[in-house]
C-alpha positions in Angstrom: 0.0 0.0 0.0 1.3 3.4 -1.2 -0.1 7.1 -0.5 0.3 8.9 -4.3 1.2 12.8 -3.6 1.0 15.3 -6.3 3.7 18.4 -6.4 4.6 21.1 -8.6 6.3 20.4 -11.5 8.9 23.0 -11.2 9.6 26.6 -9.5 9.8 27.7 -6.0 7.1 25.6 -4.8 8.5 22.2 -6.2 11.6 23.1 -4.8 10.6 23.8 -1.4 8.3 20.5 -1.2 10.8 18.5 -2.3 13.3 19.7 0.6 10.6 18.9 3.1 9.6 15.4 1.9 13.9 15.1 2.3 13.8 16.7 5.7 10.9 14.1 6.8 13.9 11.0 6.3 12.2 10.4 2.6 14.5 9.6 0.0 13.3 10.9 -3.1 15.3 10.9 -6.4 13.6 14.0 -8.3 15.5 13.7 -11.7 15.0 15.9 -14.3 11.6 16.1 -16.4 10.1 12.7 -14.6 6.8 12.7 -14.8 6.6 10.4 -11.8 9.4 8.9 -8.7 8.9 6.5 -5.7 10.7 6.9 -2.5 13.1 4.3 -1.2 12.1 4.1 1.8 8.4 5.6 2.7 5.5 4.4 1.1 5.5 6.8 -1.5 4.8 7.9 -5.2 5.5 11.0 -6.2 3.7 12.9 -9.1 5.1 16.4 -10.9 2.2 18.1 -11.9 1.0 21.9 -13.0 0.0 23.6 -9.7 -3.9 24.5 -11.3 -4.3 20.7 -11.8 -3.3 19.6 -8.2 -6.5 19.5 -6.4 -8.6 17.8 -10.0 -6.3 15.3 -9.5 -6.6 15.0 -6.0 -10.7 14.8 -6.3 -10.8 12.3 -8.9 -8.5 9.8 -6.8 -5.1 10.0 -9.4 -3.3 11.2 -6.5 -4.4 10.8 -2.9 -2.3 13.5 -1.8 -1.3 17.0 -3.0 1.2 20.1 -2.2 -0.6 22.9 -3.5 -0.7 26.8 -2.5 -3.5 28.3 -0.5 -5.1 30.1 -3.0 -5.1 27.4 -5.8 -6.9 25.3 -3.5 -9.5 28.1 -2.8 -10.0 29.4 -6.9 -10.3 26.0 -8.0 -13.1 25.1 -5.4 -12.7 21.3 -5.3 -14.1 19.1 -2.5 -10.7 18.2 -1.2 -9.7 18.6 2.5 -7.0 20.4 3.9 -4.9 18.3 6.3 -1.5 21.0 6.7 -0.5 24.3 6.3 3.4 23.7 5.5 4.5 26.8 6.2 5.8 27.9 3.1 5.1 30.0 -0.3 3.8 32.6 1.6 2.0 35.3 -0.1 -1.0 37.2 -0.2 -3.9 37.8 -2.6 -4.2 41.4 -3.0 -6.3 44.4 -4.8 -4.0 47.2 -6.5 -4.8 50.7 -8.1 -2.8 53.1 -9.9 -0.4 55.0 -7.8 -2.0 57.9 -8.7 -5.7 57.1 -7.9 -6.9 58.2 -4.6 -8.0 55.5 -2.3 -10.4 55.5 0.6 -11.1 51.9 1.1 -12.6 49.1 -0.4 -16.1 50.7 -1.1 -14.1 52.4 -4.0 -13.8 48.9 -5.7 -17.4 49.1 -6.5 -18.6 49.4 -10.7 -14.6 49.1 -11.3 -12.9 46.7 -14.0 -10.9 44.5 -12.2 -8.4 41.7 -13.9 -7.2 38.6 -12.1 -6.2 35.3 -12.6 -8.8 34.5 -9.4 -11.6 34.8 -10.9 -13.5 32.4 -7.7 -12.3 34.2 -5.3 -12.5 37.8 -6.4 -16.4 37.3 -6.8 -16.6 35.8 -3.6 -14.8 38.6 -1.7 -16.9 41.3 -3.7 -20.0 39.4 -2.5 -19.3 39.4 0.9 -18.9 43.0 0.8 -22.0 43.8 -1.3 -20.1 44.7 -4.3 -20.0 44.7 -8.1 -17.3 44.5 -10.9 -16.4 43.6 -14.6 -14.6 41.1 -13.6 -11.8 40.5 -16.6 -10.1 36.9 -16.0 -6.5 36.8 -17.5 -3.9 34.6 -17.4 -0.3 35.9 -16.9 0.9 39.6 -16.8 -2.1 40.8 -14.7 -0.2 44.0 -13.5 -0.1 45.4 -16.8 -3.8 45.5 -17.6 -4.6 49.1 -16.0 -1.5 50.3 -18.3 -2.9 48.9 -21.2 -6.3 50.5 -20.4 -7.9 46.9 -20.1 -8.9 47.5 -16.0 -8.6 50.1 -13.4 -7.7 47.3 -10.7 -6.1 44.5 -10.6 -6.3 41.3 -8.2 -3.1 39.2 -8.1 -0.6 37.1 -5.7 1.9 39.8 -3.9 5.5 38.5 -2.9 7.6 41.4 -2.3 5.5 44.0 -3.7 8.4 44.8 -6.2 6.3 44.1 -9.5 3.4 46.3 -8.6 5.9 49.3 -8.0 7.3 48.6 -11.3 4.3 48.7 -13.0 3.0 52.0 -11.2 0.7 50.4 -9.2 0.1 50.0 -5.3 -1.8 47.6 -2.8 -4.5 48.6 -1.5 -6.7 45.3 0.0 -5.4 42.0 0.9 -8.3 39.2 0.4 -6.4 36.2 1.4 -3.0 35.4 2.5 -1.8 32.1 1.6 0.7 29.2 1.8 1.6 25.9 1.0 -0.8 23.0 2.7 -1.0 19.2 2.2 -4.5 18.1 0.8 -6.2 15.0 0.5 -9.2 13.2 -1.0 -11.8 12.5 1.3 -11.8 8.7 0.3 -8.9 7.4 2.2 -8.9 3.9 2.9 -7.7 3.2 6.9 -4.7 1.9 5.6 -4.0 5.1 3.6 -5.0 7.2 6.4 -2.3 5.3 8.9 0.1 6.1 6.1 -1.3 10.1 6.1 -0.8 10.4 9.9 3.0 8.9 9.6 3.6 11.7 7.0 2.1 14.3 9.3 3.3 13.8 11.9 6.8 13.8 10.7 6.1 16.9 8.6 4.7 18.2 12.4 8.0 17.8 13.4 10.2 19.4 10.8 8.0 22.4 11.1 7.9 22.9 14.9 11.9 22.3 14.3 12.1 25.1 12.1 10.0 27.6 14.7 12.6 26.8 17.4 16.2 27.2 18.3 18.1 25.2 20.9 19.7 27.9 23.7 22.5 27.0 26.4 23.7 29.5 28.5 26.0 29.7 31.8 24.2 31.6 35.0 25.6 32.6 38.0 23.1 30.6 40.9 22.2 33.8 42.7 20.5 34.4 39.4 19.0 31.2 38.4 15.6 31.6 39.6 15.2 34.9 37.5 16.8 33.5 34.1 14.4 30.4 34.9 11.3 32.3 34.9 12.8 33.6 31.2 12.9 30.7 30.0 9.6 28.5 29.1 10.9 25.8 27.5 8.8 22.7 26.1 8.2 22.2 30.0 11.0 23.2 31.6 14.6 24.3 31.5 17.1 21.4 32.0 19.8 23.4 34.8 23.5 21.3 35.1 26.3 22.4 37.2 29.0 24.2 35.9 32.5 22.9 37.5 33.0 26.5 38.1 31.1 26.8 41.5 28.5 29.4 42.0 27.7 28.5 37.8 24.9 26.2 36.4 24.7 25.4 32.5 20.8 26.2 31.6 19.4 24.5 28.5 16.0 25.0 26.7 14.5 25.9 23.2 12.9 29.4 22.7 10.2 30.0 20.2 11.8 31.9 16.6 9.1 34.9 17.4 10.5 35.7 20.8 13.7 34.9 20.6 15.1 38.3 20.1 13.0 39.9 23.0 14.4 37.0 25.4 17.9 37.1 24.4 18.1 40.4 25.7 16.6 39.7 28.2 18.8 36.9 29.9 21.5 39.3 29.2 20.3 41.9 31.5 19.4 38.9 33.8 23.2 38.1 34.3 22.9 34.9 31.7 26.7 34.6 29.7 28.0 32.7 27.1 24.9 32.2 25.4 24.9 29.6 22.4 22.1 29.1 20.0 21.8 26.1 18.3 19.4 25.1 15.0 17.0 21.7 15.5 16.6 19.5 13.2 13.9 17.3 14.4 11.5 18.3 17.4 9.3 15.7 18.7 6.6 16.2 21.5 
């Protein structure tokens, strides 16, 4: 028995699924233009796909599995469920204008011609917010459609924000931001589910890795207490002896958000020699 999971062909999001599948201990040989690989030692086949014909596939039961960005998942509207958000290919949905066009909110999007490539999810937005638009679906390029006098909006994905500037144009609304998430076809047999839960919960455990660093410091005793209370830890700081009396070796793993904030922190507490270390694997 064998889970079949769908990825991207090629680009940024192929890449960055592959390196996960690897960081979850599955050995997947991804040569060039293969339609099609099996790992070596999981349970599983691997297909290279186009990203708009992920979750079909996934629905009609050719793959059982797919890696697939947010909004894809949402535009193409296909009874598939989400099991994991991955944590990567971040970006965000967003309405742009003209620089030069005054803008007061998202009232201002009503009657205007917008053009997207999220045709779904545009509509669904305007809906919500008892709007109306010409609505002009386009593949590819969408940022150039108010220069070309084809729309006075546009909707598109947002990275950086680097190709609206170029294009004269500027953000105005997000509608959805979005990432990377495993999805699966609701027919799983129990055996194919068993497999599911192995995959997530090692993909669980890359990604809580990835939020958290490993910190060892030394602390003078007289101290200890208040470093402690720093320090959450996964339950609680592990606190050795130095062979330097009066010293105790404090060990523990900090969440990436407030890592900064605590650093500083322990400093002004008294903590010294402070070593930060990445984790590969974090299992709870």
């Amino acid at each position: 028995m064998k889970l079949r999971i769908a990825i991207q062909k090629s680009g940024r999001l192929h890449d960055d699924s592959i390196k996960l599948l690897k960081e979850c201990g599955i050995d997947i040989n991804n040569g060039v233009n293969k339609l099609k690989t099996e790992a070596s030692n999981f349970p599983l086949e691997v297909f290279f796909l186009r990203d708009d014909d992920i979750p079909q596939y996934v629905e009609d039961g050719v793959a059982d599995l797919g890696i697939v960005g947010e909004n894809v998942v949402l535009e193409k509207n296909r009874p598939v469920r989400t099991v994991e958000k991955l944590g990567f290919g971040k970006c965000r949905l967003s309405l742009a204008v003209s620089k030069s066009v005054e803008y007061n909110g998202v009232k201002d999007m009503d009657k205007l011609r917008i053009a997207t490539s999220y045709p779904v999810i545009l509509e669904k937005f305007l809906q919500e917010h008892g709007l109306t638009a010409d609505i002009h679906e386009i593949s590819g390029s969408v940022e150039i459609a108010p220069g070309i006098g084809l729309a006075d909006a546009i909707c598109d994905l947002v990275s950086s924000g680097s190709t609206l500037f170029m294009n004269g144009l500027k953000e105005v609304e997000v509608i959805l931001k979005s990432e990377a998430v495993l999805i699966s076809n609701g027919s799983l047999t129990p055996e194919q589910e068993a497999i599911l839960r192995k995959l997530q919960f090692r993909i669980q455990a890359v990604k809580k890795a990835k939020n958290n660093k490993y910190i060892l410091l030394n602390a003078p005793n007289d101290k200890l207490k208040e470093i402690i209370s720093l320090l959450p830890g996964m339950k609680s700081p592990t606190v050795l002896p130095l062979a330097e009396e009066g010293w105790s070796s404090v060990h523990s793993v900090l969440d990436e958000n407030d890592f900064w904030d605590i650093i500083e922190s322990l400093k002004d507490a008294g903590a010294q020699g402070i070593l930060v270390v990445p984790i590969e694997k974090m299992i709870i």
